[in-house]
LOROBA-52322 format. One line per field, with one value per residue: x, z, y of N, C-alpha, C, O, CB in turn; residue number from 1. Coordinates in Angstrom, 3 decimals. Glycine has a CB too. Layout:
<pts>
nxx = c(X	...) $
nzz = c(Z	...) $
nyy = c(Y	...) $
caxx = c(X	...) $
cazz = c(Z	...) $
cayy = c(Y	...) $
cxx = c(X	...) $
czz = c(Z	...) $
cyy = c(Y	...) $
oxx = c(X	...) $
ozz = c(Z	...) $
oyy = c(Y	...) $
cbxx = c(X	...) $
cbzz = c(Z	...) $
cbyy = c(Y	...) $
seq = c(NUM	...) $
</pts>
This chain:
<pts>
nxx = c(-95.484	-94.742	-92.828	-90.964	-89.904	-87.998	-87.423	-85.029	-86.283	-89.568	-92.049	-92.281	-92.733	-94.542	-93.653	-94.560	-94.146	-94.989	-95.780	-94.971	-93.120	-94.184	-94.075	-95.693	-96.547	-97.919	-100.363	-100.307	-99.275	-96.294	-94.772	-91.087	-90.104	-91.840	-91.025	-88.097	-88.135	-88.869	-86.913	-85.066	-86.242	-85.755	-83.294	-82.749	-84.028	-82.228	-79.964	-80.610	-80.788	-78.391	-76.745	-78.387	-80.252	-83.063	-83.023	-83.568	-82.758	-80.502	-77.925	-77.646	-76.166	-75.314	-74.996	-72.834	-74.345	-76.629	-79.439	-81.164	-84.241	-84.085	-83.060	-85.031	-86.824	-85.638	-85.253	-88.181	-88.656	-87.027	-88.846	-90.961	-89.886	-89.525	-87.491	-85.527	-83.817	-81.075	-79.135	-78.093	-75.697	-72.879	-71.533	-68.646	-67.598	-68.357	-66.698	-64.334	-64.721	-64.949	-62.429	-60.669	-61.715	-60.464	-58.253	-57.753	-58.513	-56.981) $
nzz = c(-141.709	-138.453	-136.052	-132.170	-129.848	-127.432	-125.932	-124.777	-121.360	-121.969	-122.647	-124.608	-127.762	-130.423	-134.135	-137.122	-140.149	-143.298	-146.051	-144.508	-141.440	-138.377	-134.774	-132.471	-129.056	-125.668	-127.181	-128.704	-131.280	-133.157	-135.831	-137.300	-137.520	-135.620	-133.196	-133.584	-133.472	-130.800	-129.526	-130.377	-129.551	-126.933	-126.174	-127.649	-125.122	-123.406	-124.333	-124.162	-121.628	-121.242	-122.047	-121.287	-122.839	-125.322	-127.683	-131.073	-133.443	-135.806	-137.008	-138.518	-138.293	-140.417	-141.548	-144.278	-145.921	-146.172	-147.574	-149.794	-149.297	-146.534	-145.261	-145.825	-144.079	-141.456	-141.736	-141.544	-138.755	-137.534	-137.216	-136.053	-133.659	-133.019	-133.860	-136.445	-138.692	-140.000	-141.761	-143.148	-142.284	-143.897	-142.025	-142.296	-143.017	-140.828	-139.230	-139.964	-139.742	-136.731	-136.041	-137.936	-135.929	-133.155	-133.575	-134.616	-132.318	-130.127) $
nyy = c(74.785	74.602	75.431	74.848	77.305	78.691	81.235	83.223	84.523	84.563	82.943	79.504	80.158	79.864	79.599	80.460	79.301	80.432	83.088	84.686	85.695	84.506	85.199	84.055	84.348	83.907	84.746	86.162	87.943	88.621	90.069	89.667	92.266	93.919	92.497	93.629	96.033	96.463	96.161	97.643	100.233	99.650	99.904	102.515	103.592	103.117	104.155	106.690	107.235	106.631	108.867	111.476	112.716	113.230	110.837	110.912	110.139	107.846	106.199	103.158	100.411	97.590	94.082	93.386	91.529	91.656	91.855	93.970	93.810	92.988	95.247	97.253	95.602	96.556	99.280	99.492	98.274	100.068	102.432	101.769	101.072	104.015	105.521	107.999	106.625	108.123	107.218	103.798	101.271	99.735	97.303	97.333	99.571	101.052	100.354	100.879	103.535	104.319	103.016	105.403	107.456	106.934	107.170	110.428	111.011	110.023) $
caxx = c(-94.466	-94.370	-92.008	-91.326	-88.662	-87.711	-86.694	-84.739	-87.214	-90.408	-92.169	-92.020	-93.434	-94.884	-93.118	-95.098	-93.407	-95.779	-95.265	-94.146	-92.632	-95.367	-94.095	-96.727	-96.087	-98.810	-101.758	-100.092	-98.599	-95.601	-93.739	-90.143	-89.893	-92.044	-89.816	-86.842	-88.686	-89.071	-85.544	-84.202	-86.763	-85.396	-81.897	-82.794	-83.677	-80.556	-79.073	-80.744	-80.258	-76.860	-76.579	-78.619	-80.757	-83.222	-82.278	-84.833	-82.331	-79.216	-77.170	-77.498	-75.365	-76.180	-74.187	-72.335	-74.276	-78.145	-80.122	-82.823	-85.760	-83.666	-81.918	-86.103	-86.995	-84.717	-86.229	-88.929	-88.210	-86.525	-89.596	-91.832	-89.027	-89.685	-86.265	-85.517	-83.119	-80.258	-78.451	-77.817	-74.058	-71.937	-70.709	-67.182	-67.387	-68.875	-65.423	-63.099	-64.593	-64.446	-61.106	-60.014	-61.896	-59.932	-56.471	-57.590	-59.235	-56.000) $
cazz = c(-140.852	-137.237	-134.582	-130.622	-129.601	-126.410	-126.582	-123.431	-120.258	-122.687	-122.968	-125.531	-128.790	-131.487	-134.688	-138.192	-141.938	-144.929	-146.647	-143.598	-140.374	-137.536	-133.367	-131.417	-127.490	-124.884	-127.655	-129.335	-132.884	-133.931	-136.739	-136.790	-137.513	-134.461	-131.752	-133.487	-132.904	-129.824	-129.015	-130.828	-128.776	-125.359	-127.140	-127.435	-124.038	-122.623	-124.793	-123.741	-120.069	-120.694	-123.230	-120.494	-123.085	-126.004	-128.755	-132.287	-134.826	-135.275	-137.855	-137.951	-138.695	-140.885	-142.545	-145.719	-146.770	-145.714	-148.841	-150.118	-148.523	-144.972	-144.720	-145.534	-143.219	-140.151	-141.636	-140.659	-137.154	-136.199	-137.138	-135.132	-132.570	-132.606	-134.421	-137.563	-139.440	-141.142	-142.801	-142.530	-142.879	-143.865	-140.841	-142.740	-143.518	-139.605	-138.269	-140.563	-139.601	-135.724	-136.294	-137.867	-134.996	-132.195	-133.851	-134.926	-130.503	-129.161) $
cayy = c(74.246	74.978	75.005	75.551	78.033	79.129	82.882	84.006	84.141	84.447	81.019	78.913	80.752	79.292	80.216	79.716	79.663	80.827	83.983	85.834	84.294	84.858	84.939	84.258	84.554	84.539	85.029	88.131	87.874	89.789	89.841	89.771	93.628	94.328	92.267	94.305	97.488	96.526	95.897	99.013	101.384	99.129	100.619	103.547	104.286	102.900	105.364	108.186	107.287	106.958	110.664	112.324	113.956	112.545	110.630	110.734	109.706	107.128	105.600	101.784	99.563	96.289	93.179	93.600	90.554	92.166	92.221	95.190	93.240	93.190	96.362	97.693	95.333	96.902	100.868	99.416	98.055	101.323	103.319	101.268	101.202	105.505	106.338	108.020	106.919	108.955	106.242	102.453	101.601	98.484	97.338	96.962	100.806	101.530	99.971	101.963	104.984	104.048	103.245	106.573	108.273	106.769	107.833	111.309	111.794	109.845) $
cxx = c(-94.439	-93.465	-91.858	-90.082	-88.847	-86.847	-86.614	-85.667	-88.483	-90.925	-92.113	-93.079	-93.235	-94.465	-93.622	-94.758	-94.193	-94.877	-94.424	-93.955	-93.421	-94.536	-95.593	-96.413	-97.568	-100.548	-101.631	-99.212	-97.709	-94.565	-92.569	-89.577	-90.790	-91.497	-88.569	-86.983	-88.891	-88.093	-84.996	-85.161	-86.509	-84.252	-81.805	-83.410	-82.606	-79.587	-79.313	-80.976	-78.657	-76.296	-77.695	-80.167	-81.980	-82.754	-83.648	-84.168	-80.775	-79.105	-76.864	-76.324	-75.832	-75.174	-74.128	-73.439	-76.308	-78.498	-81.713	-83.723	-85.497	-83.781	-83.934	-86.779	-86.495	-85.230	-87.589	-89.441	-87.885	-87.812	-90.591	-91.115	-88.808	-87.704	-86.112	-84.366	-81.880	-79.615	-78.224	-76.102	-73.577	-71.160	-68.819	-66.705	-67.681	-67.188	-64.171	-63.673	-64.304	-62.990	-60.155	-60.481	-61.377	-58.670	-56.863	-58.167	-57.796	-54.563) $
czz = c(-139.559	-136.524	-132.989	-130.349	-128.081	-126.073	-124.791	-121.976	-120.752	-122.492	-124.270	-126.447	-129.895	-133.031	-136.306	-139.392	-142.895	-145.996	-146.116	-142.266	-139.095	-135.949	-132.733	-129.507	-126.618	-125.579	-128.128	-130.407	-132.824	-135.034	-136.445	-136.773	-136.499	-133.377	-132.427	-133.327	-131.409	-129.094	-129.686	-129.879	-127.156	-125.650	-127.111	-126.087	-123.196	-122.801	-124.333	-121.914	-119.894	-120.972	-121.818	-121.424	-124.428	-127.219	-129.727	-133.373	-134.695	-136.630	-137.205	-139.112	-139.503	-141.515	-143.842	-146.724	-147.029	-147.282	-149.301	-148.812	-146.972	-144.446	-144.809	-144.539	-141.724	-140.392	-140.981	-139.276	-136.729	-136.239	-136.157	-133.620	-132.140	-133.149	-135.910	-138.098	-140.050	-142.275	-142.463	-143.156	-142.751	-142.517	-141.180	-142.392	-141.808	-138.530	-138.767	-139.937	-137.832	-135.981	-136.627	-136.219	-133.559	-132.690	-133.740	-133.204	-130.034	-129.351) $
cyy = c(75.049	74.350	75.577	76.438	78.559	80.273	83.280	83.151	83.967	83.015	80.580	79.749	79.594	80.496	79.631	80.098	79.507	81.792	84.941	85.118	85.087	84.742	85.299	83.639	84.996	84.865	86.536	87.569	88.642	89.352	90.272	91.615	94.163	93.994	93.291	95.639	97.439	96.278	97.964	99.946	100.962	100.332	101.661	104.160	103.933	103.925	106.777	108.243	107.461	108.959	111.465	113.041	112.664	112.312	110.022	109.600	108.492	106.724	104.048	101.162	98.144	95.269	93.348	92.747	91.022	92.484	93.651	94.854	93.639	94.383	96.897	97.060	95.939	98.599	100.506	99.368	99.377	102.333	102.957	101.475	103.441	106.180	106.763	107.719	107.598	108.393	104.856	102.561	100.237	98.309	97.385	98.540	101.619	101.489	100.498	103.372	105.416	104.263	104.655	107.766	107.904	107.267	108.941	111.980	111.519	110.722) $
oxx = c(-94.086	-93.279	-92.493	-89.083	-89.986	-85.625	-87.477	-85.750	-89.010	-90.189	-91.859	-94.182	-92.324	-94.772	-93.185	-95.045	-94.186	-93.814	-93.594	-94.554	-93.186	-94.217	-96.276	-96.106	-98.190	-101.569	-102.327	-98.437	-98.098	-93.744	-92.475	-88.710	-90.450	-91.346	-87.978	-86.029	-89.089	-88.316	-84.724	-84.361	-86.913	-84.425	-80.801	-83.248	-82.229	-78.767	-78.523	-81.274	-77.947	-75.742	-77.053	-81.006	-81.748	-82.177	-84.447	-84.698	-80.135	-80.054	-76.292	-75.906	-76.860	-74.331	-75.125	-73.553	-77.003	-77.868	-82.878	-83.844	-86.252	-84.411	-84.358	-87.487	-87.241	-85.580	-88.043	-90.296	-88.362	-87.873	-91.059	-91.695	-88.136	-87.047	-86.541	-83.604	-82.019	-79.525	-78.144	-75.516	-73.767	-70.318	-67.955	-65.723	-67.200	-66.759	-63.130	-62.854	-63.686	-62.431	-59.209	-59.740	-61.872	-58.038	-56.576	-58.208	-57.200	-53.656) $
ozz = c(-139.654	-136.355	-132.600	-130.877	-127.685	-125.962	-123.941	-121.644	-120.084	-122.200	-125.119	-125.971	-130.161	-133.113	-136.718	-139.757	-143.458	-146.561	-146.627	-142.010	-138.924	-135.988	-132.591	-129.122	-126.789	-124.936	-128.047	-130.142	-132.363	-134.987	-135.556	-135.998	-136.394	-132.491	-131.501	-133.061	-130.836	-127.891	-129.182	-129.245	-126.240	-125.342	-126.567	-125.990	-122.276	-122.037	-124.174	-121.220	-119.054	-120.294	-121.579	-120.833	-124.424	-127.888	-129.424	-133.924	-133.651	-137.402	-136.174	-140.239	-139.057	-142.161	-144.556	-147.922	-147.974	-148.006	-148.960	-147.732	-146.275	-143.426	-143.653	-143.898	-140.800	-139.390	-140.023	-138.740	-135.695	-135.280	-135.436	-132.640	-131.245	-132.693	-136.720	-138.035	-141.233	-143.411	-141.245	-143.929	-141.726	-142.073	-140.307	-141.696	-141.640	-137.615	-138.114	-139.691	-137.508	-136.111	-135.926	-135.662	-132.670	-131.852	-132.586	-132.958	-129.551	-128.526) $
oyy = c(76.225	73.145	76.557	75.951	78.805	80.166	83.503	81.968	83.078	82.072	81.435	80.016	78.810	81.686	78.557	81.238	78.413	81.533	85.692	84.073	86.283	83.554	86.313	82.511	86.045	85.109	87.548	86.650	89.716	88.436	91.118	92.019	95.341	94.836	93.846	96.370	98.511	96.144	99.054	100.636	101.678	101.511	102.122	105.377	104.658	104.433	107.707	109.215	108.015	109.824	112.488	113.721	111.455	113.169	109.136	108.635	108.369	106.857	103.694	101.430	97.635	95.891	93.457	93.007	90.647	93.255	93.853	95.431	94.317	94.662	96.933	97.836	95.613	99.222	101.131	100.071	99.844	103.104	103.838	101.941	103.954	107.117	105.942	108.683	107.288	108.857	104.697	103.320	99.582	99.090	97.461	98.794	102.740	102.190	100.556	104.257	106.430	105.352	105.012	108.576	108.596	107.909	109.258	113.185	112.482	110.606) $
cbxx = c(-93.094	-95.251	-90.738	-91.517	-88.425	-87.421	-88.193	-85.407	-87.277	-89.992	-93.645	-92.066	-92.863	-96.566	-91.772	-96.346	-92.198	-97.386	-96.036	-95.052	-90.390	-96.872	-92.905	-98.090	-94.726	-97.971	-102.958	-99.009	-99.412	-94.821	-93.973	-89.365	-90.091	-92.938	-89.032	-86.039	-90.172	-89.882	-84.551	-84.195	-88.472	-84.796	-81.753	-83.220	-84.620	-79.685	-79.141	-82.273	-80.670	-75.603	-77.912	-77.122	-79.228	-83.957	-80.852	-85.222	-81.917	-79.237	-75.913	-79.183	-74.724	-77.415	-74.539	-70.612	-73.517	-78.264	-80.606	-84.143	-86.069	-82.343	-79.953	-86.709	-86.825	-82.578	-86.675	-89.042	-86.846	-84.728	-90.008	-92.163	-87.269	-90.213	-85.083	-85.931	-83.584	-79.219	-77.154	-79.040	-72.939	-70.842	-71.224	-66.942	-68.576	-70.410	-65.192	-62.973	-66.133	-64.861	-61.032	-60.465	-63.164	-60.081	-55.469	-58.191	-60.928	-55.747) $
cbzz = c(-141.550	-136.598	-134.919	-129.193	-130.742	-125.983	-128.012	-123.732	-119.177	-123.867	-122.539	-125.323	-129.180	-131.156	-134.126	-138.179	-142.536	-144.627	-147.121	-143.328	-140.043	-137.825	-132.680	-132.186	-127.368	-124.534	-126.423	-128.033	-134.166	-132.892	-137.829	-137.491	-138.834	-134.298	-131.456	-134.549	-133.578	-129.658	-130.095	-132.834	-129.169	-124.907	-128.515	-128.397	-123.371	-123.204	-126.206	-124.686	-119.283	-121.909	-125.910	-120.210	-123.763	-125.944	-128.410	-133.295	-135.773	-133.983	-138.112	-137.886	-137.593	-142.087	-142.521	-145.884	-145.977	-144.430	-149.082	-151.974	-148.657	-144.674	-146.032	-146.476	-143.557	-140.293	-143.400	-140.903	-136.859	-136.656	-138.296	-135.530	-133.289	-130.294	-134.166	-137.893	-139.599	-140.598	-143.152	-143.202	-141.891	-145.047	-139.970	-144.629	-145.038	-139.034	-138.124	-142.618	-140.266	-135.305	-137.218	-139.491	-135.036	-131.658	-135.368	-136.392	-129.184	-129.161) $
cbyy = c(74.259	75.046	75.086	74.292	79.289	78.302	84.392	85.887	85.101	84.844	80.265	77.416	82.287	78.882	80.217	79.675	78.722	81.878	84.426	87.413	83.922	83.620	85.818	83.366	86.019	85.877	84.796	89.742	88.277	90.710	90.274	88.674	94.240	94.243	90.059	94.092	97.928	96.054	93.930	99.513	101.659	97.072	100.537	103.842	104.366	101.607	105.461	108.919	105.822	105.635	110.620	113.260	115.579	112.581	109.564	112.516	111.403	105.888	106.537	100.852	99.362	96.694	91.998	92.964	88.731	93.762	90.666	94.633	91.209	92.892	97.282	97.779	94.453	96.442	101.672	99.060	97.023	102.479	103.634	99.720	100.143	105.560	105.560	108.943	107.012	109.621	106.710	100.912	102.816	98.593	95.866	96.317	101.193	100.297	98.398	102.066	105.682	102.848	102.495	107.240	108.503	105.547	107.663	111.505	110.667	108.353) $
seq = c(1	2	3	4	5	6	7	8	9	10	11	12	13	14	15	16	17	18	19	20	21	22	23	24	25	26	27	28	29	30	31	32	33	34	35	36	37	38	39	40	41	42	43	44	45	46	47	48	49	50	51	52	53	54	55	56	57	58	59	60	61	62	63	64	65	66	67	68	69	70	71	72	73	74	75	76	77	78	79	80	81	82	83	84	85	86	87	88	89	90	91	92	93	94	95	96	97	98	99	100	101	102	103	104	105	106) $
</pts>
């Protein structure tokens, strides 16, 4: 099964469903854990333009609902994307702890 997608400014990519879901753009393949490596290492230099200084490691965030396969899917992405890791975190559990850390600064 193929289809056409139109991603952003990109041209239309061809997008193919087997065993693993294929982007192809321009005559270059990537799987979906290499465009998200390639977003999280955009990410991470935003971040370290903004922080001044470099940044290796981060705590991601992921949906309550993200299954095994995913959440290893997204270790993946960030390693390709040049970050390590420390922990992934329920986004439920990411916004309670925000939360306490704006009362316990203000």
């Amino acid at each position: 099964m193929k289809s056409r997608v139109l991603v952003g400014a990109l041209p239309a990519c061809d997008i193919t469903r087997s065993d693993d879901v294929i982007f192809s753009c321009s005559e270059t393949l990537y799987s979906p854990e290499e465009l998200l490596g390639m977003l999280l290492h955009r990410a991470k230099e935003f971040a370290q333009d903004s922080a001044r200084q470099p940044i290796n490691e981060a705590v991601l965030t992921v949906p309550g609902y993200f299954n095994q396969a995913e959440r290893r899917a997204l270790l993946k992405a960030a390693e390709l994307g040049g970050l390590k890791v420390l922990q992934l975190m329920n986004d439920y559990t990411a916004g309670k702890f925000n939360i306490q850390y704006v009362d316990v600064t203000t």
